[in-house]
N, C-alpha and C positions, 0 to 999 in steps of 0.2 A: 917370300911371303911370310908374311909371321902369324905363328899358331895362335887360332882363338877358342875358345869355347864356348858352348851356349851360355852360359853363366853372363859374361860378357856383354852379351846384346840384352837390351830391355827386354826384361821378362815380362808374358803377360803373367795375370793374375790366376790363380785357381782358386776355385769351388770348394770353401769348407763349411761343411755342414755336421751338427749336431742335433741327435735325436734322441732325448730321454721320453720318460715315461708319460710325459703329461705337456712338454712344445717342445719342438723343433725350432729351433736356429741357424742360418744360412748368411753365407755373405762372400763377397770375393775380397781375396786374399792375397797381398803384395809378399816377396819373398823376406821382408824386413817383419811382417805381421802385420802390417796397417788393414786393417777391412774398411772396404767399400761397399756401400749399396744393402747393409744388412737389414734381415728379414727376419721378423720372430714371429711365430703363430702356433695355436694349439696344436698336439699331434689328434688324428682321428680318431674317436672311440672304437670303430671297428676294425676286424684283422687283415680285411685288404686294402683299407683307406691307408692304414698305418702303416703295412708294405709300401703303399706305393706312395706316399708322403717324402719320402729322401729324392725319387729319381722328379717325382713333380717340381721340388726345390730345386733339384740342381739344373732340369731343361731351362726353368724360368730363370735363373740368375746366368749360367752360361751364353742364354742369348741375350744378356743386357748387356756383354760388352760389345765392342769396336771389332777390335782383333779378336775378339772369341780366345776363353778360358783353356788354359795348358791343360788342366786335368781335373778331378774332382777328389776331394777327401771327405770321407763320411766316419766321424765319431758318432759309437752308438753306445750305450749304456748293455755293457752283459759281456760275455765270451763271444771274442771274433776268432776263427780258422779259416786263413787261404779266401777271407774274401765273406765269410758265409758267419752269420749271427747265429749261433750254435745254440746257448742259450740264454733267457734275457728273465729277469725276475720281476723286470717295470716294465719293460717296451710291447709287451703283449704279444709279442710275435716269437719266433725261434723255428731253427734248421732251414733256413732262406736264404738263398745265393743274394743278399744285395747286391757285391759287384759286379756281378750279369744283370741284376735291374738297371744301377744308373750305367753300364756300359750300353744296355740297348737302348735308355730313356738322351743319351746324352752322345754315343759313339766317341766320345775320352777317356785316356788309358784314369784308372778309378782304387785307389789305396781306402779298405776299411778298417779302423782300428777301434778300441777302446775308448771310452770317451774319458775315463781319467788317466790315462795313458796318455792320451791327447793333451791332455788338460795340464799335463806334468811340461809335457815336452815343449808347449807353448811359453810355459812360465820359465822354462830353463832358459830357454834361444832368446825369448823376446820379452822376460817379465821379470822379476827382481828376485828370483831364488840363488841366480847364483851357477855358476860354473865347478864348485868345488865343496867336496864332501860328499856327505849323505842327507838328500833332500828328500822329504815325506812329502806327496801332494794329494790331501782328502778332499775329496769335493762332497757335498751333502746337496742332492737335488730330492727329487723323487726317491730316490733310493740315495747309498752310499759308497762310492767310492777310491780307490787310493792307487797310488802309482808310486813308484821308488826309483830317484835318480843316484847316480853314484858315480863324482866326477865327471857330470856331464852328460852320462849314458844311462840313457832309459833301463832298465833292468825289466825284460817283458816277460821271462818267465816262459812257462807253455800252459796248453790249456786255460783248468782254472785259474792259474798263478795270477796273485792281486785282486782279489774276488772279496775283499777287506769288510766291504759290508754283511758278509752271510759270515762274519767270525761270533760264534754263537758265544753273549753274555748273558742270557738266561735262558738255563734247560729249559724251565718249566714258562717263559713266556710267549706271546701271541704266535699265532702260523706266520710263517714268513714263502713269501711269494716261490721264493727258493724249494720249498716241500720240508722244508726243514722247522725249528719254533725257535723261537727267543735270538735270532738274529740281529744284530748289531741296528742294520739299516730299520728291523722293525720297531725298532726302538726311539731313535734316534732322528730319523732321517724327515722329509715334508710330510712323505706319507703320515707319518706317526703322527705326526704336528697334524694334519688335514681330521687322523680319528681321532684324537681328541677332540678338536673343535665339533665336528661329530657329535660326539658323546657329551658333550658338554653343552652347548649352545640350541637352544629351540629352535623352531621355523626351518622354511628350507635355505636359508642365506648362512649355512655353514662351513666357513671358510676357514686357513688357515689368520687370513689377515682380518676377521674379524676376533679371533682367538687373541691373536696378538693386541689388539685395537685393547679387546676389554679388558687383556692380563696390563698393559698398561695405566689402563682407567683405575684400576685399583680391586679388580673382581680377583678373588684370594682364588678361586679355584680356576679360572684363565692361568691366572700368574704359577700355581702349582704343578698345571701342567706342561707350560712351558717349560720351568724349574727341572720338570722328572727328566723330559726329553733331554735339556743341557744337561743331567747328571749321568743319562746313561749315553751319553755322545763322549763326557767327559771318561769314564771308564772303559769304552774302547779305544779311543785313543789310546789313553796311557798305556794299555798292555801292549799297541801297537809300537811305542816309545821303547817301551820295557825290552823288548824282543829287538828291534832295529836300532836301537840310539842314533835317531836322527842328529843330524847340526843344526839343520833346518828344518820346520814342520809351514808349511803353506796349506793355507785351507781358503775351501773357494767352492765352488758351486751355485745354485740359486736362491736356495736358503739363507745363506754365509751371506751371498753378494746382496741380497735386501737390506741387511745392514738393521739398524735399530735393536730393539729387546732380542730379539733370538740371537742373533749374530755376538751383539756383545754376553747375553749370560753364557752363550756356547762359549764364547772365548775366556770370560773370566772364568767359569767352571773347570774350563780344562785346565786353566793356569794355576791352579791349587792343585792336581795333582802330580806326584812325587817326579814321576819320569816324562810326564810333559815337559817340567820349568827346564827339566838338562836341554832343553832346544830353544831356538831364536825362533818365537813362533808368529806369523805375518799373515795378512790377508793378500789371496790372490791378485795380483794386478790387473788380471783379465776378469775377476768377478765370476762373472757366471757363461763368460764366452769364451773360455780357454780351449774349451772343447771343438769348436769351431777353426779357430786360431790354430790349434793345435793338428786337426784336418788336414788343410790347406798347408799349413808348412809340411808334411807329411808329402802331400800329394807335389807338393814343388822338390822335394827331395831324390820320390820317384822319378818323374821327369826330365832334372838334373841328371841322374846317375844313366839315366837312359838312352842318352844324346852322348855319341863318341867327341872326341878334340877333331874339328876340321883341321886341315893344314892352308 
């Protein structure tokens, strides 16, 4: 008889799912990255909705398939330990067993990690960073992100380790989610983008994309505030450059992946400074679903290693 492996026979798909501070993302997941069947909706303003938002996504995409989903991966925005969202500076929740939720919403073996941890390991396997060097991968959603590859391999750190956006560039600026002030992400990230438009825009129809709409239109103080957020996105980067000398810098999230005026002043801004230009610097391939992508290949890896060689 000749030795096979699970690897071997058609895999089914697994359940990756992403949840930052403001939607959730879901989809099943081929071991190649292809998603199927994807799901994008707001997350729930309140803290049991938003608990149980990951395990409600994963029952309803698990049972749309045939064969039924190998496993579930859940990228979440904040510090994940042993399964449990320790702490979260967007996702409104913290110190919750997720994977005892979607293990009992779903009874599949269930990997919870980091959502640009995620989002890194997606673009490494399945997206155009590259196999070799030192890859940066920032996502800018609701908050701020970053993950560090090196030859392939995730570098996960412990604890807080990769917590990129609470890198404080102004003592004396806004409270940041964190308990901390003048955090990178508060500066920078949608959020920021969302209080400007806030602070700037009458009526209740203040958004980030009508912010955008009117810095386009030619509104000098739309456009200024845009401008502030790309200069202080542009300033942590570089120090983040400064400190790691990336090969590669990948940036992605949902911000980045809408593309237009933010995306490109964030990019031309950062390309002026000194320790950015030392890197090849790209837009993510997965956009704003890497974190998903990233899940799911996660949770097929588990799976994988968890199945012995029949004979």
């Amino acid at each position: 008889m000749t030795a096979t492996t699970s690897r071997h026979r058609p895999a089914r798909p697994t359940v990756g799912i992403d949840m930052g501070g403001t939607t959730i993302r879901g989809g099943l997941v081929d071991p190649d990255g292809t998603v199927r069947r994807f799901v994008r909706r707001p997350v729930p303003l309140d803290a049991a909705g938003r608990r149980a938002a990951p395990a409600d996504l994963a029952r309803e995409l698990a049972g749309a398939t045939v064969s039924g989903a190998a496993a579930v991966g859940l990228a979440v925005s904040g510090v994940v330990e042993g399964g449990r969202l320790v702490r979260s500076a967007n996702v409104g929740i913290a110190g919750v067993d997720l994977r005892a939720d979607l293990v009992a919403a779903t009874g599949l073996p269930v990997e919870v990690v980091n959502d640009a941890q995620a989002a890194a390991l997606a673009e490494v396997r399945t997206g155009g960073a590259g196999t070799r060097g030192v890859v940066l991968v920032v996502t800018v959603g609701t908050g701020i992100g970053g993950a560090l590859v090196v030859d392939g391999a995730l570098v996960r750190g412990r604890g807080f380790a990769g917590e990129v956006g609470h890198t404080v560039v102004d003592r004396g600026g806004r409270p940041c989610g964190c308990g901390a002030a003048g955090c990178w992400e508060g500066l920078a990230s949608g959020e920021a983008l969302r209080r400007e438009a806030e602070r700037l825009l009458p009526g209740p129809r203040r958004t980030v994309d009508e912010l955008v709409e009117r810095a386009g239109a030619g509104d000098v103080a739309a456009f200024a505030a845009v401008a502030a957020c790309a200069e202080a996105f542009a300033e942590g980067l570089d120090s983040l450059c400064a400190v790691l000398a990336p090969d590669r810098v990948v940036l992605g999230g949902g911000v980045l992946a809408r593309g237009g005026l933010v995306a490109d002043l964030y990019r031309s801004t950062a390309l002026r400074r000194r320790w950015v230009r030392g890197a090849h610097v790209t837009t993510a391939t997965w956009g704003d679903c890497g974190g998903l992508v990233g899940a799911g290949l996660v949770a097929h890896d588990a799976v994988r290693d968890a199945v012995p060689a029949r004979a």
